[in-house]
Residue frames relative to the residue before (quaternion, step in Angstrom):
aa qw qx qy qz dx dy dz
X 1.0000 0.0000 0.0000 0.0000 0.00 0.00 0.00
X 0.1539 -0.7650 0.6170 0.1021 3.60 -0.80 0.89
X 0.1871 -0.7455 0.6335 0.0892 3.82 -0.55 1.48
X 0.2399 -0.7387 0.6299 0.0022 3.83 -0.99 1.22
X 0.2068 0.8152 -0.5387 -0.0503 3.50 -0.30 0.45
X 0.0654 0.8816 -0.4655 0.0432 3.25 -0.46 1.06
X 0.8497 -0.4234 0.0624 0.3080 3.64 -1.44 0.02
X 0.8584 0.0741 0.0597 0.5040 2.87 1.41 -0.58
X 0.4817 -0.7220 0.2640 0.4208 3.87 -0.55 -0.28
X 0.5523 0.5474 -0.4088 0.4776 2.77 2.03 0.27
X 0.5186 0.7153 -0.2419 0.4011 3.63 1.07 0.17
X 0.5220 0.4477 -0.2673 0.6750 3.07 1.97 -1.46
X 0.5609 0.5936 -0.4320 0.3828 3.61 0.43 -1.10
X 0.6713 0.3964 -0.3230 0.5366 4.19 0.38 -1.75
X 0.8967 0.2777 -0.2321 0.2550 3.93 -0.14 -0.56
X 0.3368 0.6365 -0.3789 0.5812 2.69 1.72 0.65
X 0.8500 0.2441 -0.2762 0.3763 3.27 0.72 -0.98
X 0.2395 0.7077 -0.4765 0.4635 3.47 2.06 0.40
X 0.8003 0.4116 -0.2826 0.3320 3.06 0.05 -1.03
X 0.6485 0.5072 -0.2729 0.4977 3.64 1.17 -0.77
X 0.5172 0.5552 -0.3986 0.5153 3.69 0.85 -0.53
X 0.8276 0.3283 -0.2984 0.3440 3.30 -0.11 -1.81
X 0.4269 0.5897 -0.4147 0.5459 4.16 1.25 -0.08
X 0.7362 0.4473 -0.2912 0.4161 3.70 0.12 -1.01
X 0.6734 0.6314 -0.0501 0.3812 3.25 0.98 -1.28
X 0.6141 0.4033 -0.1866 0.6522 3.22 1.75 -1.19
X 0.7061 0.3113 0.0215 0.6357 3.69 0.96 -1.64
X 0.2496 0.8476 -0.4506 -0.1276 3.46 -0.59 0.74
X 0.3930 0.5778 -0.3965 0.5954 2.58 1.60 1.20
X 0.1579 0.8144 -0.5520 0.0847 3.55 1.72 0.47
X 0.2319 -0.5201 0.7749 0.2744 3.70 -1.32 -0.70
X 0.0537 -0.6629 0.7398 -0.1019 3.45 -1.43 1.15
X 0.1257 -0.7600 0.6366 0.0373 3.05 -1.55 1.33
X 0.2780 -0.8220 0.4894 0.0864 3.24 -0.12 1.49
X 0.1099 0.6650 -0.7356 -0.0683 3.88 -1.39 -0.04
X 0.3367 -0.7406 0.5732 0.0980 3.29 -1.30 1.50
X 0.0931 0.6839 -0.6297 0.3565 3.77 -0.74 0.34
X 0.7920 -0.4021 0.3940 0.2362 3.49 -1.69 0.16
X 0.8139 0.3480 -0.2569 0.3878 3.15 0.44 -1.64
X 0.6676 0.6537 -0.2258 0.2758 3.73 0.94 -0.76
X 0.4168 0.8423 -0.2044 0.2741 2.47 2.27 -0.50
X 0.6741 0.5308 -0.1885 0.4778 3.45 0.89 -1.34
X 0.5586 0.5319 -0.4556 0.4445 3.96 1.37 -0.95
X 0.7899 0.5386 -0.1650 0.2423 3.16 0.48 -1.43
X 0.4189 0.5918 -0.2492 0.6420 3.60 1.80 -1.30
X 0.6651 0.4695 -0.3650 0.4516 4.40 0.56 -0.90
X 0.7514 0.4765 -0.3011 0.3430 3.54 0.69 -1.32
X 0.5404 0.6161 -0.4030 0.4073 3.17 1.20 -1.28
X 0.8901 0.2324 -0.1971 0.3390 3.48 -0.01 -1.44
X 0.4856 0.4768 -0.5775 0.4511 3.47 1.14 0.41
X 0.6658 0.5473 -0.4110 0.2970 3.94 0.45 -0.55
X 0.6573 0.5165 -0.2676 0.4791 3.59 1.42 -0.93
X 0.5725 0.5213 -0.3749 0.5098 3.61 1.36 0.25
X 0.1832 -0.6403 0.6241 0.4086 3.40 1.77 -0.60
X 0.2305 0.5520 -0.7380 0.3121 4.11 -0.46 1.03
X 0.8238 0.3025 -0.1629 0.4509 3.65 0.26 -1.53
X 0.7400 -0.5884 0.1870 0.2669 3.16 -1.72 0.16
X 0.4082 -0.4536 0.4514 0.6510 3.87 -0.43 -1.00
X 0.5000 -0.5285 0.6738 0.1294 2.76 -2.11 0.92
X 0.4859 0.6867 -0.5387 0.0474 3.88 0.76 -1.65
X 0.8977 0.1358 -0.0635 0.4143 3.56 0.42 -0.97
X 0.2061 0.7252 -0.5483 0.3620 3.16 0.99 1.47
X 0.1658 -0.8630 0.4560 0.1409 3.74 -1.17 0.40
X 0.0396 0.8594 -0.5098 -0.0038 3.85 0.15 0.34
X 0.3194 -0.6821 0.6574 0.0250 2.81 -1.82 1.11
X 0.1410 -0.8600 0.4447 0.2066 3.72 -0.49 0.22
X 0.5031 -0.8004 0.1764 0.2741 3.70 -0.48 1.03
X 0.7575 -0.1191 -0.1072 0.6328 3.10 1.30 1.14
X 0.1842 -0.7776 0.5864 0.1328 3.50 -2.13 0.02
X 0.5611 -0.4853 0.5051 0.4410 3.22 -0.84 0.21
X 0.2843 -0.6357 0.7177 0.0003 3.56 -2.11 0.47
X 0.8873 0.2484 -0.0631 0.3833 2.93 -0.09 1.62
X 0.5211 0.4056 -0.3491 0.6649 3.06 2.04 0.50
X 0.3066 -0.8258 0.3624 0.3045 3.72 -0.49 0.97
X 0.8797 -0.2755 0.2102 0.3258 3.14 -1.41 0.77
X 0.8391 0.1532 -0.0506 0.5194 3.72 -0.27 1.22
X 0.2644 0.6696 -0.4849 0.4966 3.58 1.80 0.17
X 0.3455 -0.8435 0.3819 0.1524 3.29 -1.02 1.45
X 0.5745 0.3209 -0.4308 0.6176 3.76 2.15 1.22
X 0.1877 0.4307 -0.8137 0.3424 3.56 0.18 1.32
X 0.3668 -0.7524 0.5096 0.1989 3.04 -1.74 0.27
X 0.2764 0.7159 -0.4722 0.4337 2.81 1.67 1.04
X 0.7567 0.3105 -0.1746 0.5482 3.62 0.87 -1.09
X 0.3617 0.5569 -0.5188 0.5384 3.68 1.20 0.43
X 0.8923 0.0039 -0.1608 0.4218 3.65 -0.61 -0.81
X 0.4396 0.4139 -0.6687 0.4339 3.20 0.77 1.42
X 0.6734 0.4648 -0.4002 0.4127 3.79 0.64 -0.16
X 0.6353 0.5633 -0.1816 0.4961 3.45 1.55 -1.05
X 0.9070 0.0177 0.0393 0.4190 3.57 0.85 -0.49
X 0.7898 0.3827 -0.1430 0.4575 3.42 0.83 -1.18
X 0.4327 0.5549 -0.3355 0.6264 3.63 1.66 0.07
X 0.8656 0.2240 -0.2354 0.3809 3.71 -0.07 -0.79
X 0.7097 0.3498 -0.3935 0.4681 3.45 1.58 0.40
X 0.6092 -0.5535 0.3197 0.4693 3.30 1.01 1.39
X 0.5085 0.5777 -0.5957 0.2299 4.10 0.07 0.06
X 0.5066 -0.7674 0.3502 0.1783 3.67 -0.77 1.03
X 0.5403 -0.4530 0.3542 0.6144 4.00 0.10 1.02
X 0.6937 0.6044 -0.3609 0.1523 3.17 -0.51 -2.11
X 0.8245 0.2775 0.0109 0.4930 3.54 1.29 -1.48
X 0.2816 0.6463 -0.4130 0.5765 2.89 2.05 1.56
X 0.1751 0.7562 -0.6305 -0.0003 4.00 -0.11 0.38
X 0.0026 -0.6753 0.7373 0.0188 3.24 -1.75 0.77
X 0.5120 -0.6694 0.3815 0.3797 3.40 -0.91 0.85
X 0.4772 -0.6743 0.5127 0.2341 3.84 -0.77 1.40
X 0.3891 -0.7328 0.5272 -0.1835 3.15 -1.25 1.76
X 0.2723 0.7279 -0.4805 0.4064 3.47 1.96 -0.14
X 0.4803 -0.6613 0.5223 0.2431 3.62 -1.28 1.02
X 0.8583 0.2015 -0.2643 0.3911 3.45 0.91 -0.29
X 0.6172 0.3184 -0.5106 0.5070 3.00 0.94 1.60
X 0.0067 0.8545 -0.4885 0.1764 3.37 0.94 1.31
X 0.6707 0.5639 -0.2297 0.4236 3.54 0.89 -1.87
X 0.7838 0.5289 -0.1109 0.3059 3.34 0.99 -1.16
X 0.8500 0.4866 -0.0506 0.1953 3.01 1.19 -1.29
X 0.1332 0.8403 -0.3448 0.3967 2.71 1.96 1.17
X 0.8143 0.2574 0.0390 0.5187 2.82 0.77 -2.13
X 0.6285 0.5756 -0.4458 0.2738 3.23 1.33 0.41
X 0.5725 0.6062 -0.3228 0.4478 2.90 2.08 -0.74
X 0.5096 0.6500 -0.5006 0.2592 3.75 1.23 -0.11
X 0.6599 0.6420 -0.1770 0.3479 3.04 1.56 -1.79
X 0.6615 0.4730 -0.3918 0.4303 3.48 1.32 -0.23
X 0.6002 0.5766 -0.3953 0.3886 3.49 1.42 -0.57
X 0.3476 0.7645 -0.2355 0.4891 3.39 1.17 -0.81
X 0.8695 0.2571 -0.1624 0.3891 3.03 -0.16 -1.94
X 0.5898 0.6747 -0.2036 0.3943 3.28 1.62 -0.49
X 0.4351 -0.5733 0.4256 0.5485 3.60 1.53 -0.45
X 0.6568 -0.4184 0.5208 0.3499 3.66 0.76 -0.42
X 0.2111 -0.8133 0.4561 0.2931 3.78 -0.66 0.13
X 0.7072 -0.4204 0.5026 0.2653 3.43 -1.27 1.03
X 0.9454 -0.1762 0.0944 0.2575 3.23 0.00 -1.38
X 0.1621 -0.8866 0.4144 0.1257 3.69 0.10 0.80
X 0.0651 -0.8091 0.5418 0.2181 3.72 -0.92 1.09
X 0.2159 -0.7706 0.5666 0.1961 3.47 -0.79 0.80
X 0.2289 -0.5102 0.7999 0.2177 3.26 -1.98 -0.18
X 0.1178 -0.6009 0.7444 0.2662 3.12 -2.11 -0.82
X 0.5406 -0.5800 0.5604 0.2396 2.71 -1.66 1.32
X 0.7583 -0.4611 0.3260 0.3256 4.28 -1.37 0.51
X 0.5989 0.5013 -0.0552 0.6221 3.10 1.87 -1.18
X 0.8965 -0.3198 0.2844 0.1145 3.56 0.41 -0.55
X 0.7362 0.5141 -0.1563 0.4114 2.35 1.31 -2.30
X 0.3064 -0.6873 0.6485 0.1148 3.51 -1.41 -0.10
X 0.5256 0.1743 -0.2407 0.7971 4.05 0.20 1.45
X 0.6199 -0.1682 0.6126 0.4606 2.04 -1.74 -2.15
X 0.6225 0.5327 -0.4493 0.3562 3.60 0.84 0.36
X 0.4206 -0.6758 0.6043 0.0338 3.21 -0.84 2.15
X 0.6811 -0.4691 0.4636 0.3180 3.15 -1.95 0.79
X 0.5797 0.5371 -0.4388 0.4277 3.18 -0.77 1.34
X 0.7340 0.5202 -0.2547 0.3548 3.01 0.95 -1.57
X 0.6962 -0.4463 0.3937 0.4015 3.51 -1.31 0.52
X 0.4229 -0.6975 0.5074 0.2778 3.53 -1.54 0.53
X 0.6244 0.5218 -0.2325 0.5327 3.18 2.05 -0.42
X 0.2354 0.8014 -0.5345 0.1292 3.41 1.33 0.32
X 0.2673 -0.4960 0.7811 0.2692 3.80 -1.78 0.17
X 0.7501 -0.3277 0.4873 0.3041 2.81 -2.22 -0.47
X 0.1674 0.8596 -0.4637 0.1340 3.19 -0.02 1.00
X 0.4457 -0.5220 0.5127 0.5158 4.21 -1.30 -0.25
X 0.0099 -0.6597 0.7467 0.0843 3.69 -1.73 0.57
X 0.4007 -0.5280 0.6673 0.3397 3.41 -2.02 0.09
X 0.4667 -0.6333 0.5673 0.2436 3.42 -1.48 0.51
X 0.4751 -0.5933 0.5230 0.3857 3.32 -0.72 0.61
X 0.4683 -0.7325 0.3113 0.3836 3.40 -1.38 -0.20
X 0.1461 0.7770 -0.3781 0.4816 3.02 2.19 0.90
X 0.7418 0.4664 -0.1124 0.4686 3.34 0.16 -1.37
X 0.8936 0.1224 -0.2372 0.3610 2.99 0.81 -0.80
X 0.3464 0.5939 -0.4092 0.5999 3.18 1.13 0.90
X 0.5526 0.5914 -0.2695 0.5218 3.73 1.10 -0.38
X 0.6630 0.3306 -0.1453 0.6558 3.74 1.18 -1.46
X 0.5064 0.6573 -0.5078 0.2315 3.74 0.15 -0.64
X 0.4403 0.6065 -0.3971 0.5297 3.59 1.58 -0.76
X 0.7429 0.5340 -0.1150 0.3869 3.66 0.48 -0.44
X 0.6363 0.1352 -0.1684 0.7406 3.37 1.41 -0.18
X 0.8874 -0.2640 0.2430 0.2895 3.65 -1.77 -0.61
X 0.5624 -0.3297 0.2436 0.7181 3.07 1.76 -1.44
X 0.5069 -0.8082 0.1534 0.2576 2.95 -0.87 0.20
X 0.0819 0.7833 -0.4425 0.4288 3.17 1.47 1.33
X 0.6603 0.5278 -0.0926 0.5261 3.68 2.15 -0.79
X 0.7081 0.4521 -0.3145 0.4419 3.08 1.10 -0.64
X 0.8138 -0.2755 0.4123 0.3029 3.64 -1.22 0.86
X 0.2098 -0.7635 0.6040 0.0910 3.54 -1.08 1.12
X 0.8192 -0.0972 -0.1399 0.5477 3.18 1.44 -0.91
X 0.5054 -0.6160 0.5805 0.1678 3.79 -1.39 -0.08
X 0.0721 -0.5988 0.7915 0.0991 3.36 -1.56 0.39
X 0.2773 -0.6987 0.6061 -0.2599 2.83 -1.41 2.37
X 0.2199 -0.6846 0.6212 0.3115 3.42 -1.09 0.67
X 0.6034 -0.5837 0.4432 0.3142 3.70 -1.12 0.81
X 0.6240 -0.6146 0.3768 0.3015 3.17 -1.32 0.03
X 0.4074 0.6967 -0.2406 0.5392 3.08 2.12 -0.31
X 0.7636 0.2794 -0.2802 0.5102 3.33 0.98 -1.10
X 0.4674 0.6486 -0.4708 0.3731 3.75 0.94 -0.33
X 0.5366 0.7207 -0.3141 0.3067 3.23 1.18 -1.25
X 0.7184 0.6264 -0.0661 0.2952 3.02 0.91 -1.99
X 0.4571 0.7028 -0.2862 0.4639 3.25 1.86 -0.38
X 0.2799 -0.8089 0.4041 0.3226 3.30 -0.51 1.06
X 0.6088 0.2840 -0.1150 0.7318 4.43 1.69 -0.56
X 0.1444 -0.6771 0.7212 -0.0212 3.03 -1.02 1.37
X 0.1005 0.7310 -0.6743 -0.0294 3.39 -0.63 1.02
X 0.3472 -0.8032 0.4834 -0.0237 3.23 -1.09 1.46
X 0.0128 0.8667 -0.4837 0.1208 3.86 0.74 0.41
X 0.1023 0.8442 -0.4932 0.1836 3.66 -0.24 1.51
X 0.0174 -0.8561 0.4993 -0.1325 3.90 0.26 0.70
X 0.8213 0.2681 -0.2473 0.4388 3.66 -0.96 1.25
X 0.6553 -0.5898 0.3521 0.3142 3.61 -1.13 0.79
X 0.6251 0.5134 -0.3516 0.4712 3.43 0.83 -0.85
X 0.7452 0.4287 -0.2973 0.4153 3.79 0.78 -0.05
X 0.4086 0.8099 -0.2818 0.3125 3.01 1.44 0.06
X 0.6029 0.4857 -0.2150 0.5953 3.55 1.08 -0.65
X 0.8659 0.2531 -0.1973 0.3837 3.26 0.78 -0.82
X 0.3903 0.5725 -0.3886 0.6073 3.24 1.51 0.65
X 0.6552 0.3838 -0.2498 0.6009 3.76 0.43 -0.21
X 0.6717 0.2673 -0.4008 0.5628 3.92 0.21 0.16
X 0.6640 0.3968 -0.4109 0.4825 3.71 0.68 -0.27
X 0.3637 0.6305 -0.4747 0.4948 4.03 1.11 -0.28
X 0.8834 -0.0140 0.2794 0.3760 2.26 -1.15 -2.07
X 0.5038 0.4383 -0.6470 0.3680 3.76 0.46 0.15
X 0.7428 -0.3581 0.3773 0.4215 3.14 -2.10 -0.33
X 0.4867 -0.5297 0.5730 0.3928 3.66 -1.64 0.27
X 0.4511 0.6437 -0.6034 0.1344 3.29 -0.78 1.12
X 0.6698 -0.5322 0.3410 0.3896 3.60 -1.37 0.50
X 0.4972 0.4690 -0.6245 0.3780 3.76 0.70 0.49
X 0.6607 0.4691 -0.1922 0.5537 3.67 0.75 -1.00
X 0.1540 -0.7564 0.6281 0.0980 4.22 0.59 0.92
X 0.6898 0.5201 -0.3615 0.3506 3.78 0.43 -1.05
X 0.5632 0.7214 -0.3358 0.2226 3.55 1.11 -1.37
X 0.5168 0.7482 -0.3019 0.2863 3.38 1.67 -0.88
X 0.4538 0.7332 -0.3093 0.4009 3.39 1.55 -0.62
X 0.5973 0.6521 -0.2097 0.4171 3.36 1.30 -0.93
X 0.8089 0.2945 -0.1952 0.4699 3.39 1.48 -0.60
X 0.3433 0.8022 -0.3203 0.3688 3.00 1.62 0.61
X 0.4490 -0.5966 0.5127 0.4237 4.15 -0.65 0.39
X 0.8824 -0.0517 0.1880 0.4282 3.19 0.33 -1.47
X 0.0188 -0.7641 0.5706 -0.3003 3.07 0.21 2.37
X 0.3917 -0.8053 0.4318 -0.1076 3.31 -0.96 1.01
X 0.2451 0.9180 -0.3105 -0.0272 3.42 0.66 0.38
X 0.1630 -0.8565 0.4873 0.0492 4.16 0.27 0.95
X 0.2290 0.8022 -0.5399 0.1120 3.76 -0.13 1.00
X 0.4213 -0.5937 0.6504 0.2167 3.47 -1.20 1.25
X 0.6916 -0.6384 0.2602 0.2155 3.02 -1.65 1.35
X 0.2399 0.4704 -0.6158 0.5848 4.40 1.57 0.36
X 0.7551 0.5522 -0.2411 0.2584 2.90 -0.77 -1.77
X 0.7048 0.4385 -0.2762 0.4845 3.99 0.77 -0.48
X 0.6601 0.6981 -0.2726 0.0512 2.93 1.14 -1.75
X 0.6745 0.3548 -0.3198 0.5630 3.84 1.01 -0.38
X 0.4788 0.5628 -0.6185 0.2672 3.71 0.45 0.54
X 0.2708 -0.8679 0.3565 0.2154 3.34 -1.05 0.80
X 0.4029 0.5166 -0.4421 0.6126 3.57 1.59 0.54
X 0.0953 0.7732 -0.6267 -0.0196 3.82 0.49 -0.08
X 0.8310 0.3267 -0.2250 0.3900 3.37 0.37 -1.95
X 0.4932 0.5826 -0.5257 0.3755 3.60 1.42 -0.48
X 0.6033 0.5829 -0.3847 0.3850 3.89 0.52 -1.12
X 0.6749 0.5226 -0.2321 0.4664 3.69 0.69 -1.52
X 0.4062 0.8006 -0.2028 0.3911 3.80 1.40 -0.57
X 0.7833 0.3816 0.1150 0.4772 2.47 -0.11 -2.18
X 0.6794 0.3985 -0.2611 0.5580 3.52 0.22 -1.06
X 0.5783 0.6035 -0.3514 0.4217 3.98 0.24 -0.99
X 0.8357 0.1067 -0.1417 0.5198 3.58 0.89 -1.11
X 0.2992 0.7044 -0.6026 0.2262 3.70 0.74 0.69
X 0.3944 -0.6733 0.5291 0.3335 3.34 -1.04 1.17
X 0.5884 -0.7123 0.2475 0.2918 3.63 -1.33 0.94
X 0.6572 0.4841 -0.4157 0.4013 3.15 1.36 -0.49
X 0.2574 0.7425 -0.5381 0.3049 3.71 0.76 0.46
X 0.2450 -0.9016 0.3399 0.1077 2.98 0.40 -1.55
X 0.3657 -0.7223 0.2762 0.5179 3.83 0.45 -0.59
């Protein structure tokens, strides 16, 4: 795991989106697993406005999957998070719906559509790149402390944390979704670039048990730890209870450049 700690969240946001370009660019038929939320914001707000300058690359034959949806908001509800990171990201970098997937929430293909949304990743080669967040608690998706490290795509209840967390996001939170379809932590695994992108104080506690605490299912996020190649981009809240801080700031400081992330 490489821990980045830099100056800001617009900063995590610019090398975040370094890192996605220089993938697209190499692969432009990359696959990208996207996850909407707060912290990812800034990556994505970067690409957009580096593509409309024509700075960044084509998207045309890029593919993305998104790391989960609500159950139970109808089709085209403007917080599925299908139409989130088409409004948030996959709209303003010209990538066409069609080659948008989210795992399908239809009530009568509930039982299934766990293992159906694996079969498309699969069918997809798998994705290149995953962006993560973390949830205040930990979680990582929709998959709350507890959940298996070998998880699949699968349905979960939100806690009432979580949802009371998103409720900022609908009317109250009597509105928000009880449950979700989530890719597991197994399947996160499966990602060949975890890029991990975390920003503010309230995440701070939980960004430091997924570091450096132990890998265990109270800490869902912690799984990063057992990853080849996990990434991790935190604005200085966001850092503040890590205790290697200056070792991280170190290390990174002298990484030759053509390494990369």
């Amino acid at each position: 795991m490489e821990v980045v700690p830099l100056s800001s969240a617009a900063e995590a946001g610019a090398v975040a989106a370094d890192a996605i370009e220089a993938l697209v660019r190499r692969r432009p038929d990359a696959v990208l697993g996207l996850a909407t939320g707060s912290s990812p914001l800034p990556t994505y707000q970067e690409l957009i406005r580096r593509h409309r300058t024509g700075a960044g690359p084509a998207y045309d034959a890029v593919r993305c999957f998104t790391l989960d949806e609500y159950v139970g908001l109808p089709a085209g509800h403007p917080e599925t998070y299908r139409e989130t990171i088409f409004r948030e990201c996959t709209d303003g970098l010209g990538i066409a719906r069609d080659r948008v997937r989210s795992p399908d929430p239809s009530p009568d293909g509930l039982s299934d559509a766990g293992p159906r949304y694996e079969a498309a990743i699969e069918a997809a080669g798998g994705v290149d790149l995953q962006v993560l967040g973390i949830g205040g608690d930990g979680h990582l998706a929709f998959n709350e402390p507890g959940s298996s490290l070998a998880s699949a795509t699968r349905l979960k209840t939100l806690t009432a944390r979580t949802r009371q967390d998103n409720a900022r996001f609908f009317g109250s939170v009597d509105q928000v979704p009880q449950h979700v379809l989530t890719q597991g932590l197994g399947t996160i695994l499966r990602a060949r670039h975890l890029l991990f992108v975390a920003t503010g104080a309230a995440k701070a506690d939980a960004v430091a048990a997924a570091v450096e605490g132990p890998v265990s299912a109270s800490c869902p996020a912690s799984v990063l730890q057992l990853h080849p190649h996990a990434t991790v981009l935190l604005d200085p809240a966001a850092a503040a209870r890590l205790t290697r801080l200056d070792y991280y700031r170190e290390v990174y400081a002298g990484k030759p450049a053509w390494q990369g992330l």
